[in-house]
C-alpha positions, 0 to 999 in steps of 0.5 A: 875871732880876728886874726892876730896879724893880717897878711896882705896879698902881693899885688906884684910889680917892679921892685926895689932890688937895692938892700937897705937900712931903712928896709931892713928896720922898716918892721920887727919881723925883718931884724928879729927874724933873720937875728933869730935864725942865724944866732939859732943855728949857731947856738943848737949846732954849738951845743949839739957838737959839745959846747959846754957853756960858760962858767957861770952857765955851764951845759944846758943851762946856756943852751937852755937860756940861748933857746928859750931866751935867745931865739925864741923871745926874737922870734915872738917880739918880731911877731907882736911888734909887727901884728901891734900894727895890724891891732891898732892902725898906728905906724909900726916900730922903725928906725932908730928906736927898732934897731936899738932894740935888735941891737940890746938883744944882741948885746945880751948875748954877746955879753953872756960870752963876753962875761963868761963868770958872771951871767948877770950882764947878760941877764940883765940886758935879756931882761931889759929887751923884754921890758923895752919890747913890752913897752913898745908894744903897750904904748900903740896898745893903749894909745888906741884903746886896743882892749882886746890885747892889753894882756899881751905887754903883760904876757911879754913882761912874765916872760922877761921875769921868767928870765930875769928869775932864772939868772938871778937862780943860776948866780946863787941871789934868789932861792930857786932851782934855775933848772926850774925856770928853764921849765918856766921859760918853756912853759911860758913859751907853750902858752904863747903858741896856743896865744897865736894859734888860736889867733890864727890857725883857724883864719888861715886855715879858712883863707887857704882851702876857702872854707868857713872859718871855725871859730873859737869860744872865748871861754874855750881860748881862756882855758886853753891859754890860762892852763898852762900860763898857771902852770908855768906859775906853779912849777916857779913856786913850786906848787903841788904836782897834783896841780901841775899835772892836772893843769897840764893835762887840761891844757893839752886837751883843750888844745888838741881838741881845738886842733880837731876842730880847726882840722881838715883833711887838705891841710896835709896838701898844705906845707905852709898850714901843716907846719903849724899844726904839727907845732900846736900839737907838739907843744900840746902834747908836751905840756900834756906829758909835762903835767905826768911827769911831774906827778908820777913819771919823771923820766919823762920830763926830756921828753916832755921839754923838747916836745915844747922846745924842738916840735912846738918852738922849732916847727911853729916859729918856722913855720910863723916865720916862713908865712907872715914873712912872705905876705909882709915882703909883698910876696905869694903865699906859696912856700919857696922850694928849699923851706920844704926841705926845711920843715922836713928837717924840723920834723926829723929834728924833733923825732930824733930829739925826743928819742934822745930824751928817752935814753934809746941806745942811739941817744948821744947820736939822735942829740947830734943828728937832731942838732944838725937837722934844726940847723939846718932848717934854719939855716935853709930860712936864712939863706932863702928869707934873708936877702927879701928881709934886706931889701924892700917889698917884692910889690913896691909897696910901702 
């Protein structure tokens, strides 16, 4: 199967050193990368040291929306809108039009703030983003006829639904438990994980240890991403567990099975690909846990939802970030030093905040101290990727 983005080698030569506008909106992974790491380590470390939300999305349901939402829906369109080159031969979004859009996200979140009795401001600009985002994606898509991924607009366009449900739930207009569509977002997100790591895990995987690349049966890939895309429909329509669980547990072994058989024993030697599977198996193991709780054991649910949200969305997006930012600014693919640290930081987070979710005697501790290692993950991305992200590429290409 083709890989989702292509990452071109450096070829290394005088570089522009200057930080520039044009650079900086020259692709979406610039903006919405750096965007989506700062306004993470600012959201998880509010949360995490007792910020209590707005009035109209009090505690987790702000923190929920911000992750889930905020950082997580920047870091997905930065990918798509920079892999929709590589899908299509046509000319990226830049300019004018992409920093039009980084900024609606931004006014999305400031609004939620701005606005602190009333989400639907906010709501509504989040959900716009998607829909601008989606749009923007569709036009290159089917403009070369690209069929292979007409699904992805559509994919983007669910997930701007799912937040568009959720503040309309949270302000009382639709009957549905906001609660409920946090699952939904999750959910939705898991299903965008295994969308890119079938795309490219496996390619990487070969490219990097220059072995053969497994390949990944379409049926198989249709399982693994439609199980939990079903079930992110069920649990919004309230559907029968038994059905939940029985779409989460599939989904969780299809993919833990793929994960086998993309495996070898080298990925441990390297940071830049066991990143990746430590967040595939994450978010496998995390729908796989949702699916039981739902039918027979809900005091898993936390646990279930930060598997996704911490391990899954955390370790992947860092981890997807780190790669195809290094390969688009003209750069080795070999992880600079402090992002090493960062990843440890995302692993301890995740450790620490599946313990929280699981009421251990330290739980109110782990929920700080896993606050405190995902920001600072985030932050070590931010300090080491944001001036590369500003300025040109390393190797003077274009």
């Amino acid at each position: 199967m083709a890989t989702l983005i292509r990452i071109e080698g450096p070829q290394l030569g005088p570089a522009p050193v200057k930080a520039s506008w044009d650079a900086f909106f020259s692709m979406a992974f610039r903006p919405f990368y750096l965007l989506a790491a700062m306004q993470g380590v600012v959201a998880i470390l509010a949360w995490g040291l007792g910020y209590g939300g707005t009035q109209a999305l009090p505690s987790f349901l702000w923190h929920g929306h911000e992750m889930i939402w905020g950082y997580a829906g920047a870091v997905i369109v930065g990918f798509v809108l920079t892999a929709a080159a590589t899908w299509t031969g046509q000319a990226p979004l830049r300019g004018a039009p992409l920093a039009g859009l980084a900024a609606l996200w931004l006014a999305a979140r400031g609004a939620l703030l701005a606005w602190p009795d009333s989400n639907l401001p906010g709501g509504m600009l989040s959900a716009l983003f998607f829909t601008w985002a989606a749009l923007a994606l569709a036009v290159p898509v089917v403009r070369s006829r690209n069929v292979r991924n007409y699904g992805v607009p559509l994919l983007l366009l669910a997930f701007g639904l799912a937040d568009l449900g959720f503040n309309l739930a949270a302000a009382g207009l639709i009957d549905l438990d906001p609660r409920h569509m946090l699952h939904v977002g999750l959910l939705l997100v898991a299903t965008v994980i295994f969308f890119m790591g079938m795309r490219v895990i496996a390619f990487f995987t070969s490219r990097s240890l220059k072995v053969p690349q497994v390949a990944n049966p379409r049926s198989i890939a249709a399982l693994a991403i439609g199980a939990p895309l079903l079930m992110a429909v069920m649990v919004a329509g309230r559907g029968p567990a038994e059905w939940i669980c029985l779409l989460g547990l599939v989904g969780a072994l299809v993919n833990l099975r793929q994960l086998l058989r993309w495996w070898h024993p080298q990925v441990l030697h390297q940071p830049l690909l066991w990143v990746l599977f430590a967040g595939y198996l994450c978010a496998a193991l995390g729908v796989g846990l949702y699916g039981i709780a739902a039918l027979a054991a809900p005091a898993l649910t936390g646990a279930a939802l930060h598997s996704i949200a911490v391990g899954g969305i955390g370790l992947l997006t860092l981890g997807m970030m780190t790669r195809t930012a290094l390969g688009h600014t003209g750069r080795l693919l070999t992880l600079p030093a402090p992002l090493g640290v960062a990843f440890g930081c995302l692993v301890a987070a995740t450790i620490l905040r599946i313990a929280a979710a699981l009421t251990l005697p330290f739980a109110s501790e782990a929920l700080v101290a896993s606050a405190l290692c995902f920001a600072a993950g985030l932050c070590l991305f931010a300090w080491r990727f944001g001036p590369w992200l500003l300025r040109p590429r390393a190797d003077g290409r274009p």
